[in-house]
C-alpha positions in Angstrom: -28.3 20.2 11.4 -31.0 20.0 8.5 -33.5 22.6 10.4 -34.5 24.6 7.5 -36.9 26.9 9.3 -37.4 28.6 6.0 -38.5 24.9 4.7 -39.4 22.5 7.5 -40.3 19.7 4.7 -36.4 19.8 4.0 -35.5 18.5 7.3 -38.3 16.2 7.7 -37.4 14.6 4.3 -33.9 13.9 4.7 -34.6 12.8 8.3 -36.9 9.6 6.5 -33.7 8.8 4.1 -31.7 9.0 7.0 -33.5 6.7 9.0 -34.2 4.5 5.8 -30.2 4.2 5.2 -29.3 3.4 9.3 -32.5 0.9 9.1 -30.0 -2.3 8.9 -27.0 -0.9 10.9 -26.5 -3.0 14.0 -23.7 -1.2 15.6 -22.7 0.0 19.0 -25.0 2.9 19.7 -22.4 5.2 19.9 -20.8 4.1 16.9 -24.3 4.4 15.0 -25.1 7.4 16.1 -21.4 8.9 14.8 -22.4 6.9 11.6 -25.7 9.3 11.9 -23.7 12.7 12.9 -21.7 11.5 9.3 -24.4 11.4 6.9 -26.1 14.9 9.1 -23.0 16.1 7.7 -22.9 15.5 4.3 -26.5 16.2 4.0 -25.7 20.0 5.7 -22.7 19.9 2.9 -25.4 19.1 0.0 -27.5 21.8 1.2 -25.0 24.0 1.1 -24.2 22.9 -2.4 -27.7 23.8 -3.6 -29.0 19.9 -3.4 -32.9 19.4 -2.9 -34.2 16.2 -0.8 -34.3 14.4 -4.1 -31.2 15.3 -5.6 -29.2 14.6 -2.2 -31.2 10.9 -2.1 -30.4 10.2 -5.4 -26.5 11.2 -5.4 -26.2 9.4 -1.6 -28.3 6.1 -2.9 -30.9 4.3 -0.7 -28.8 1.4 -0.3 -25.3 2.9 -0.2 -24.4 1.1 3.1 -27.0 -2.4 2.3 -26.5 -5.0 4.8 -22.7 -4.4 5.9 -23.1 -2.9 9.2 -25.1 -5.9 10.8 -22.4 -8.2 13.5 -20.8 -11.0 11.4 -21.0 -14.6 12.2 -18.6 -15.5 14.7 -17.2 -18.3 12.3 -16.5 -14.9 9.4 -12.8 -15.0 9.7 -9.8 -15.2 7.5 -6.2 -17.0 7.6 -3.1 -14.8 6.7 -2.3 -15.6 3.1 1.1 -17.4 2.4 3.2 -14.0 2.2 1.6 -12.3 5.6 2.1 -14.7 7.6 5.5 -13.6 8.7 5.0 -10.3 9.1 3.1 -10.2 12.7 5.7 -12.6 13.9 8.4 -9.9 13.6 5.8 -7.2 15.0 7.7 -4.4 17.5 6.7 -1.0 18.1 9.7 -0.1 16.3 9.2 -2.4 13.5 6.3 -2.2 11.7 5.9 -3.3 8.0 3.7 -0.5 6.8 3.6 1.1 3.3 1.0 4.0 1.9 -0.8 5.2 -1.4 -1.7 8.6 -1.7 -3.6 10.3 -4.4 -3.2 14.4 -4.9 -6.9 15.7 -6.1 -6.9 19.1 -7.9 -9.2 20.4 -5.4 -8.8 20.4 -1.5 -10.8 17.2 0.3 -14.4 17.6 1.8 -13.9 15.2 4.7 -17.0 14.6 5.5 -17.4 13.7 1.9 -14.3 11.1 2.5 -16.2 9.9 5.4 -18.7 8.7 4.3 -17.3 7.4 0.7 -15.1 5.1 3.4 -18.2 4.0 4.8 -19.8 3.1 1.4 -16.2 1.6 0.1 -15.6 -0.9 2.7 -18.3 -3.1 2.0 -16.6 -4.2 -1.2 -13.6 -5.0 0.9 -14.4 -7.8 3.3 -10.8 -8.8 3.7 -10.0 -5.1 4.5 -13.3 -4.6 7.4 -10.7 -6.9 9.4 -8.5 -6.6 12.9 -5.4 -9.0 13.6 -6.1 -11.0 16.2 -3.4 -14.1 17.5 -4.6 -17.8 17.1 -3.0 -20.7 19.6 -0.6 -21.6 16.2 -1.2 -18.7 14.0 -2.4 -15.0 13.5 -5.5 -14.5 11.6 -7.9 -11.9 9.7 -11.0 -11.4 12.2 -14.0 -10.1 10.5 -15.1 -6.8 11.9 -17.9 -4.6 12.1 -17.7 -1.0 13.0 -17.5 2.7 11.7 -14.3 3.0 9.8 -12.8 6.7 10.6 -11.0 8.9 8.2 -8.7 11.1 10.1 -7.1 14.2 9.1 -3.0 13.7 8.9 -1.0 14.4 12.1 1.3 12.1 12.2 4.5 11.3 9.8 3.7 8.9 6.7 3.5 5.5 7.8 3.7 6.1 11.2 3.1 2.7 13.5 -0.6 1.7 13.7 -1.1 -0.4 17.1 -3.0 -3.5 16.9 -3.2 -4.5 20.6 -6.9 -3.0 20.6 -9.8 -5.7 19.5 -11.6 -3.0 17.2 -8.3 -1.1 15.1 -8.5 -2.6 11.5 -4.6 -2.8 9.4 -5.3 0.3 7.4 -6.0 4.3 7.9 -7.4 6.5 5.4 -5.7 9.8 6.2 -6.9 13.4 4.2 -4.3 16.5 4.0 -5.4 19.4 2.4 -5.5 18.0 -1.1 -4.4 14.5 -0.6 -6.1 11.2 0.3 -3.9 8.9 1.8 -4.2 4.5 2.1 -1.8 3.6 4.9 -1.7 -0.3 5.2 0.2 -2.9 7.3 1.0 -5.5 4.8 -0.6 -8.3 6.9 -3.8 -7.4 4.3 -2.6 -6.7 0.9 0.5 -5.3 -0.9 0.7 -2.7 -3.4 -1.4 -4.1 -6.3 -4.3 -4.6 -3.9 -4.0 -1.2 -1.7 -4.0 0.8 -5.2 -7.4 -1.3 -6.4 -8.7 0.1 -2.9 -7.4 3.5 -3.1 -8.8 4.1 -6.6 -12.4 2.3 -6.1 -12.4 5.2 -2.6 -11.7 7.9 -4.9 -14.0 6.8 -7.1 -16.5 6.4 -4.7 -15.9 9.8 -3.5 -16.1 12.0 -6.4 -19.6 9.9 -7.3 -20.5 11.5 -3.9 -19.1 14.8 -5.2 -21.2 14.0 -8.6 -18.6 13.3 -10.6 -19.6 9.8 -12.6 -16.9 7.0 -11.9 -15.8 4.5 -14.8 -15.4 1.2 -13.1 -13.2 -1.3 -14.5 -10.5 -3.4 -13.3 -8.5 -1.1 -11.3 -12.3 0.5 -9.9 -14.7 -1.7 -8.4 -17.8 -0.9 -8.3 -18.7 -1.0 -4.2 -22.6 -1.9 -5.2 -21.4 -5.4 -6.7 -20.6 -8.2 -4.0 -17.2 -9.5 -3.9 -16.0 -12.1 -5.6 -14.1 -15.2 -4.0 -11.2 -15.0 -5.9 -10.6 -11.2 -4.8 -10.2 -12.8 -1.0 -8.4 -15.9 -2.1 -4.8 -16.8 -1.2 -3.6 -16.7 -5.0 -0.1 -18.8 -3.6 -1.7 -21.6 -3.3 -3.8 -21.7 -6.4 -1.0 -21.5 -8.9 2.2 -23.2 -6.4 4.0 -25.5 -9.0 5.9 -28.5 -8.0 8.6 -27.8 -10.5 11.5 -27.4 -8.3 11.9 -24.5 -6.0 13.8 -21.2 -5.5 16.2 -20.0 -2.6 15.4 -17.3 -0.2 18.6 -17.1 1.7 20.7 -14.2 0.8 24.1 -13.6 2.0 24.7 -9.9 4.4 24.7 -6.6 1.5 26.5 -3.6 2.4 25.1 -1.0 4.3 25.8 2.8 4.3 27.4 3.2 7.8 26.7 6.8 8.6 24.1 7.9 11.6 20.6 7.3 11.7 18.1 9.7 12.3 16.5 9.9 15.5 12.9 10.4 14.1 11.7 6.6 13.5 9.9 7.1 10.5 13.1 9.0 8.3 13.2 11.2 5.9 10.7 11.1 2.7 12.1 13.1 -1.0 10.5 12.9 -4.0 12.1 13.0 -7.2 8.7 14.5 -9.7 9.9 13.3 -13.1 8.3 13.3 -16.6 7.6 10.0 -17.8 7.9 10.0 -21.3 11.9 11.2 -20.0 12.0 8.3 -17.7 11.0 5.9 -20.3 12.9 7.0 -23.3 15.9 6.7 -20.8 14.9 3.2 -19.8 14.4 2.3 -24.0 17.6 3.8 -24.6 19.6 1.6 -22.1 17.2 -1.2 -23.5 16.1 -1.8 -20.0 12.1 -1.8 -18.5 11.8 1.1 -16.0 11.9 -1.1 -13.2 15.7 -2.2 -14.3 16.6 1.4 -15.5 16.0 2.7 -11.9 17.6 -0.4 -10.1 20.5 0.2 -12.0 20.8 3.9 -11.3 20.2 3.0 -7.4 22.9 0.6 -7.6 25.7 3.8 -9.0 23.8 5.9 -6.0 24.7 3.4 -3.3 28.4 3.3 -4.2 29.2 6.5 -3.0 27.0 6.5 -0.2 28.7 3.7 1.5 31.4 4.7 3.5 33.1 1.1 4.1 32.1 -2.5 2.6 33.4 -6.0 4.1 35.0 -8.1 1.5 32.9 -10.4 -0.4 29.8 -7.8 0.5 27.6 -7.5 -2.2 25.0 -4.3 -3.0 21.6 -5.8 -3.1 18.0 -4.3 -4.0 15.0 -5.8 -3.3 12.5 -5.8 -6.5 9.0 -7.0 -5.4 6.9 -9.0 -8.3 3.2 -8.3 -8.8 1.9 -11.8 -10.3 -1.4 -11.3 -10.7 -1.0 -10.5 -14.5 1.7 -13.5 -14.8 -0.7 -16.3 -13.2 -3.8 -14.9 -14.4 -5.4 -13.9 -10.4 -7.5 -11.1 -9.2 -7.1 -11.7 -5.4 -6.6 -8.2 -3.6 -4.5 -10.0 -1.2 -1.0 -10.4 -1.2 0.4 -11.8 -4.4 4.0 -10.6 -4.9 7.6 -12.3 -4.8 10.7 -10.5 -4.1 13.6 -10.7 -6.4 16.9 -9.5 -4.8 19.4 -8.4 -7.4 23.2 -8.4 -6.4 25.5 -6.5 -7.3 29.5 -6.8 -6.3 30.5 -3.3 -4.3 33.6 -2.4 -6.4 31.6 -2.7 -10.0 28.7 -0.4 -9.0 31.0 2.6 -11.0 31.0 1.5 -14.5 27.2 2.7 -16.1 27.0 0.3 -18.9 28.2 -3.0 -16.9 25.5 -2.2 -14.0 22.8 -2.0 -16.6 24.4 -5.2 -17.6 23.9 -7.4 -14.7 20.2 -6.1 -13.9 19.1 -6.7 -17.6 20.6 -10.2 -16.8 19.3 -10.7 -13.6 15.8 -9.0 -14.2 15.3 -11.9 -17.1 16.2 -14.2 -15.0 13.9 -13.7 -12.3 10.9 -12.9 -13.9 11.1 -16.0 -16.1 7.9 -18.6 -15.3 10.2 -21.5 -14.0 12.4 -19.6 -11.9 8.6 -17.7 -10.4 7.5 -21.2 -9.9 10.3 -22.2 -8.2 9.9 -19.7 -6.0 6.4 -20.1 -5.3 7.0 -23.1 -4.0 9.4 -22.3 -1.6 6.9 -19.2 -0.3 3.9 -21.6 0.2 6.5 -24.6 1.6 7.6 -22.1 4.1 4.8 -20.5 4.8 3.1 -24.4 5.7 5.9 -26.3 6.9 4.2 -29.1 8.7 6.7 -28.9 11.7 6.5 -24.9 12.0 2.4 -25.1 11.7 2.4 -26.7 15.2 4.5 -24.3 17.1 3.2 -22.7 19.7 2.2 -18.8 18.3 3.8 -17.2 21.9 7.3 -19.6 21.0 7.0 -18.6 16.9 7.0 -15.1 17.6 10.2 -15.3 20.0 12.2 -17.3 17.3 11.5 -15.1 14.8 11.8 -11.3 16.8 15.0 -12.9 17.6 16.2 -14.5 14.4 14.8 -11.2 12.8 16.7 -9.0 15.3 19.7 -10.7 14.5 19.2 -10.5 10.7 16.9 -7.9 10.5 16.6 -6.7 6.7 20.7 -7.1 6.5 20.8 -8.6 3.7 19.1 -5.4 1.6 21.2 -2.5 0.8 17.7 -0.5 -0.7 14.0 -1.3 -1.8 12.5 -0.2 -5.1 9.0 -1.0 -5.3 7.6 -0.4 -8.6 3.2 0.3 -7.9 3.0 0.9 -11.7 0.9 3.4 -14.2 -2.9 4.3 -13.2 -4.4 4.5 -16.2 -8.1 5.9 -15.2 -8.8 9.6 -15.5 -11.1 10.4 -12.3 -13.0 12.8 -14.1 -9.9 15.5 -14.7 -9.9 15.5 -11.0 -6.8 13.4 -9.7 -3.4 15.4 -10.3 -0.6 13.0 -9.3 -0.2 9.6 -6.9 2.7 8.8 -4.9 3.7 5.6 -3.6 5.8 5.4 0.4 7.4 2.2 1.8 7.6 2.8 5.7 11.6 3.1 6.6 13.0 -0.5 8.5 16.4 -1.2 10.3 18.6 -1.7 8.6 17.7 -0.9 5.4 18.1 2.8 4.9 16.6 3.2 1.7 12.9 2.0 0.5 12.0 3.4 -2.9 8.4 3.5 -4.6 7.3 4.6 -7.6 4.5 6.0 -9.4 3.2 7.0 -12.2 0.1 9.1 -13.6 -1.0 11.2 -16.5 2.7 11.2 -17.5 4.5 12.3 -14.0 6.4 9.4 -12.6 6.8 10.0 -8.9 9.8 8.3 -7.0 9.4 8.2 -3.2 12.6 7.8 -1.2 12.2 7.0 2.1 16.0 7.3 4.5 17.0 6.4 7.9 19.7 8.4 7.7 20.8 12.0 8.2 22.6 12.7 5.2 21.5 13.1 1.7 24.5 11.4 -0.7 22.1 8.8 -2.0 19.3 11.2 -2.9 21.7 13.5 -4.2 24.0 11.2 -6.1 21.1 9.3 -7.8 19.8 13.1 -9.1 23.0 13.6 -10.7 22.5 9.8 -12.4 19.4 10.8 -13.7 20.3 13.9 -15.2 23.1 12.6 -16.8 20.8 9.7 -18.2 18.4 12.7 -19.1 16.1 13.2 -16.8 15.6 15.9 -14.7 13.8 16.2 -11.7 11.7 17.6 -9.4 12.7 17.4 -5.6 10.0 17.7 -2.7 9.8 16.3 0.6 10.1 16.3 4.2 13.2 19.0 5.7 16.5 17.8 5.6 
């Protein structure tokens, strides 16, 4: 690689930036020397491109990896915020909280582009250059220090990522033909702070690819240093004392036909306009979020085949506060409102739009979010729990968890939001996927970009009557859809 015979001063130039940018990378020797093979490549791929030793130094930058790849002071390591903390303690092979981000380019991915754009990227993620690691009362965030792998899809989406090995961070980049995908386990961030991640990559890789990125607040610019208040735990910056909110739900139905045998499910997508989706939302005087829960609500009723008295339909709605409180942590900061709904009156259209109008106001007002702030952080730092043995913690909870599991959820709709930059005319769509969980057969994330909203269902089950009944709810309501996905 770079052996121009026809122009030996080629080679022997981009050998001195080489050696210039690996100058401060103390790493493993193997893992330098893959770090090396990764910018051999990209320099062959600039070559081919046409790129002289100047133009290829001047697109890379002579600092693109700066002082990141040196070993971290032992003492570099970081608590699980207030909403992560559970999520290790329920930890199984089979149970893995795990969602992804993906973004569709209009052209097919260079990885060795990708490669080394993840290289460059992390740096402005310290939180993210992390492995979970187990405390003697709690698990924590342990900085680390090595060279961060894209890998080419094989695998279904949100497939479990093992974290019994000291050096395997909470997140994968993953490339298919034209899509970049952001798998994370939620111990690091939710959606709000994966999609800040996901965009600044992108961003850093068409700068790579010469397209100029616009950085803003959804694009950080991976040259700046990070700010404290990106790695903050936002819950305990804004927890009021001004009463507190419930978590405990009572059992919702579930659907009681057979589960598929593949662990991951089944993933449609239904591609819809989103002027369609939102002129349908106005006209039911609803926000999107509510106009979708609503319609999921009519799906569910005829894709349960028998309900206990007294069981209720419920959706879980997650809450992105950072807009609300005023925080730019790119760590967890979302609540979950669970709207009920009683099984017998999810037929009547206009009275479910009804009860989620009601219910959405109510728990998006400020004191009932307070309220439930305070129970997250109490919970989250109950004095007597803090001191429990981590080996005793995780027992209660795999079994209180396996007991419960997610019974009290009938669905999930997760609403990521609208990306508003432009990439340059080179990003076609995004899609949001929340990794399938017994027993909840139905996690839902949307998506929207450029004026395609993209709904994500992900099922555990083998039948399609929710997918296909909630098609036939949004056509009547207007909107027609495009279905994609995995074989049914």
């Amino acid at each position: 690689m770079i052996n121009n015979e026809k122009d030996p001063m080629l080679g022997r130039a981009l050998h001195a930036f080489l050696h210039r940018l690996m100058y401060r990378v103390d790493l493993p020797k193997k893992e330098k020397n893959q770090m090396k093979e990764d910018l051999l490549r990209l320099f062959s791929y600039y070559e081919a491109q046409g790129l002289s030793p100047a133009e290829i130094e001047n697109r890379v930058g002579g600092d693109i990896f700066g002082s990141f790849y040196t070993r971290p002071s032992p003492a570099l390591w970081y608590p699980l915020d207030s909403a992560a903390k559970i999520y290790p303690l329920a930890l199984t092979s089979r149970r893995m909280t795990k969602f992804r981000v993906s973004a569709y380019l209009k052209d097919p991915v260079e990885p060795c582009v990708l490669q080394v754009a993840l290289l460059s990227t992390i740096k402005r993620f310290p939180v993210f250059a992390t492995n979970l690691r187990r405390g003697f009362f709690w698990h924590y965030l342990d900085a680390l220090r090595c060279r961060f792998e894209v890998h080419e899809e094989s695998r279904p989406p949100c497939s479990y990522l093992s974290q019994s090995r000291r050096r395997t961070p909470c997140f994968e980049v993953l490339y298919y033909k034209k899509r970049i995908a952001l798998e994370v386990f939620h111990v690091l961030t939710d959606g709000g702070g994966a999609m800040v991640f996901l965009k600044t990559l992108i961003a850093e890789y068409l700068r790579l690819l010469g397209v100029s990125p616009q950085y803003g607040a959804g694009i950080l610019d991976v040259q700046s240093s990070p700010s404290l208040e990106e790695q903050e735990d936002s819950f305990l910056h804004v927890i009021s004392s001004k009463g507190k909110g419930g978590f405990m739900q009572p059992f919702a139905v579930q659907p009681g036909e057979k589960r598929r045998k593949d662990r991951t499910g089944r993933i449609l997508q239904f591609i819809m306009p989103a002027d369609a989706l939102i002129r349908a939302a106005h006209k039911r005087d609803i926000s999107v979020t509510g106009f979708l829960t609503a319609c999921m609500f009519a799906a569910l009723y005829p894709a349960v085949a028998y309900a206990k008295p007294n069981e209720p339909l419920q959706i879980q709605v997650p809450i992105n506060l950072r807009s609300r409180y005023g925080r730019k942590t790119l760590r967890n900061f979302s609540l979950y409102a669970v709207l009920r709904l009683p099984y017998e009156k999810a037929v009547c259209m206009d009275d479910i739009f009804t009860a989620v109008r009601e219910q959405l106001a109510t728990y998006t007002e400020k004191t009932f979010l307070d309220g439930m702030l305070a129970s997250a952080v109490s919970m989250a730092h109950n004095p007597i729990l803090r001191f429990v043995p981590l080996g005793l913690k995780n027992m209660i909870c795999r079994k209180i968890y396996g007991i419960l599991g997610e019974k009290t959820l009938s669905a999930t709709l997760s609403n990521i939001g609208v990306v508003h930059e432009d990439f340059g005319g080179k990003v076609e769509m995004f899609d949001a996927i929340i990794g399938t969980s017994w027993p909840t057969n139905f996690k839902c994330g949307l998506i929207s970009y450029q004026g395609t909203a993209v709904l994500s269902i992900a099922s555990s089950l083998r039948n399609v009557c929710f997918e296909d009944s909630l098609y036939r709810i949004l056509e009547k309501e207007g909107i027609k859809a495009l279905v994609e996905g995995t074989a049914i």
